[in-house]
C-alpha positions as CSV (number, residue, x, y, z in Angstrom):
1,X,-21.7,34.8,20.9
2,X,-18.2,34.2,21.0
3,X,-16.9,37.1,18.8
4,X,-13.2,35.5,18.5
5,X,-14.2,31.9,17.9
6,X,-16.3,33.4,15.3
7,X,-13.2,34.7,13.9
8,X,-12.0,31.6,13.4
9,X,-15.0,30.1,11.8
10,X,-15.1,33.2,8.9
11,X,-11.1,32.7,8.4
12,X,-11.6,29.2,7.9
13,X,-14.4,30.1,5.0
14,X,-17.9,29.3,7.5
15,X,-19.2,33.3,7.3
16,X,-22.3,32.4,10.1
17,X,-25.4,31.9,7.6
18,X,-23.5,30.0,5.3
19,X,-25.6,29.0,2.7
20,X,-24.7,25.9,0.8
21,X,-26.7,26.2,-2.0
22,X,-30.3,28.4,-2.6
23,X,-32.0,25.1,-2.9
24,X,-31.5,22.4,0.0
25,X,-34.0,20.2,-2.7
26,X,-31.6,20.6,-5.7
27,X,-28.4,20.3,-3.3
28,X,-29.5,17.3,-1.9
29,X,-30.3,15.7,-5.6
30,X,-26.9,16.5,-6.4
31,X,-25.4,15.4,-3.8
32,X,-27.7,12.3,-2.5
33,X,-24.9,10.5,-0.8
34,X,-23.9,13.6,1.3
35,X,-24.4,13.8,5.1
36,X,-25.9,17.8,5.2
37,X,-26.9,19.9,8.0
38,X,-29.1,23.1,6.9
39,X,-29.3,25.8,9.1
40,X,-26.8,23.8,11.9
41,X,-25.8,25.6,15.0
42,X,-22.4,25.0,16.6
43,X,-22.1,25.6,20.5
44,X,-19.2,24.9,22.7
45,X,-19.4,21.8,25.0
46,X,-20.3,23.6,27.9
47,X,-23.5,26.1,26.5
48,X,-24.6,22.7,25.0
49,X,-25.0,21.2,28.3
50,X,-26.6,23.5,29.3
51,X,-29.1,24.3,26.1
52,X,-30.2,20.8,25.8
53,X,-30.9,20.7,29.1
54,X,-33.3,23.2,29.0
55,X,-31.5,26.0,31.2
56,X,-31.1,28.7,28.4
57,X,-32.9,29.9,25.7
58,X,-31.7,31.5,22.6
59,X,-35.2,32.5,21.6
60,X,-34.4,36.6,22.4
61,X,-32.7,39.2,20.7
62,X,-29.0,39.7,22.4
63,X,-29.1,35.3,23.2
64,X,-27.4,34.4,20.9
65,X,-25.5,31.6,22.7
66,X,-24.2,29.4,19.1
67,X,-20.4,30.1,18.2
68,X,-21.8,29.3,14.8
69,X,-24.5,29.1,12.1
70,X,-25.5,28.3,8.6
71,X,-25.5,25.0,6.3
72,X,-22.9,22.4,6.9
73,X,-21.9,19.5,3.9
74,X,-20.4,17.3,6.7
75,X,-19.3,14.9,3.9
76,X,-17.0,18.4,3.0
77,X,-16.6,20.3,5.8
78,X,-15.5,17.8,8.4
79,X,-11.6,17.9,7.7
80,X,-11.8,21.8,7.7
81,X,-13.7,22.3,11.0
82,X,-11.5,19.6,13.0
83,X,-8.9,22.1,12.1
84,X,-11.1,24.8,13.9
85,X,-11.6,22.7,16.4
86,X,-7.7,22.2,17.0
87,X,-8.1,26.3,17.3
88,X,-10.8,27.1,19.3
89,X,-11.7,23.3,21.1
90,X,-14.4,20.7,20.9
91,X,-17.9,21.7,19.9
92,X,-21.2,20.4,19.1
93,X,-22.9,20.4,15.6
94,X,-27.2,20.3,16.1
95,X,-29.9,21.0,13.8
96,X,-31.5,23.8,13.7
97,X,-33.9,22.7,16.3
98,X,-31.3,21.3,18.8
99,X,-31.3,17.6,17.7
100,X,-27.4,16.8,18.1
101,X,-25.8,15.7,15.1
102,X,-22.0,15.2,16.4
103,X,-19.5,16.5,18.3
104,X,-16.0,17.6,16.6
105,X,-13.5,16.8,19.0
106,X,-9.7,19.0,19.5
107,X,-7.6,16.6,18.9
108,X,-4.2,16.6,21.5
């Protein structure tokens, strides 16, 4: 894990296990029109490759190969991590069991 790109994520608000609401049933009724991501890891491009892939794990203690994780309201969040992104570079948003969900790109 990325300790200084983590740094970014908690200055920016996203402590990793970010929890939108206790409830994903009653956050989603409230907010039906939302694009949301519970649980999402972030990785940089490059472990991403790599992880989908197949050629690393995260499944041991001392692994952990995400820059980030927790619940993401993408219909919120997105303005505020393209500003991470212009910070710490393009990275990839996936479920929590690796199915990619999008890529937030550093903009030049």
């Amino acid at each position: 894990m990325d300790s200084e790109k983590l740094k970014v994520f908690e200055n920016s608000g996203f402590f990793f296990g970010r929890m939108v609401s206790g409830s994903k049933t009653l956050y989603l009724e409230r907010f039906p029109d939302h694009t949301v991501v519970f649980n999402s890891r972030i990785y940089t491009v490059e472990t991403w490759e790599k992880e989908k892939n197949g050629k690393i794990k995260d499944f041991f203690e001392g692994q952990k190969i995400e820059i980030w994780y927790g619940d993401l309201d993408l219909t919120i969040d997105t303005e505020k991590l393209k500003q991470i992104a212009k910070k710490i570079g393009t990275f990839v948003i996936t479920s929590e069991h690796g199915r990619y969900i999008t890529t937030i790109k550093k903009e030049e």
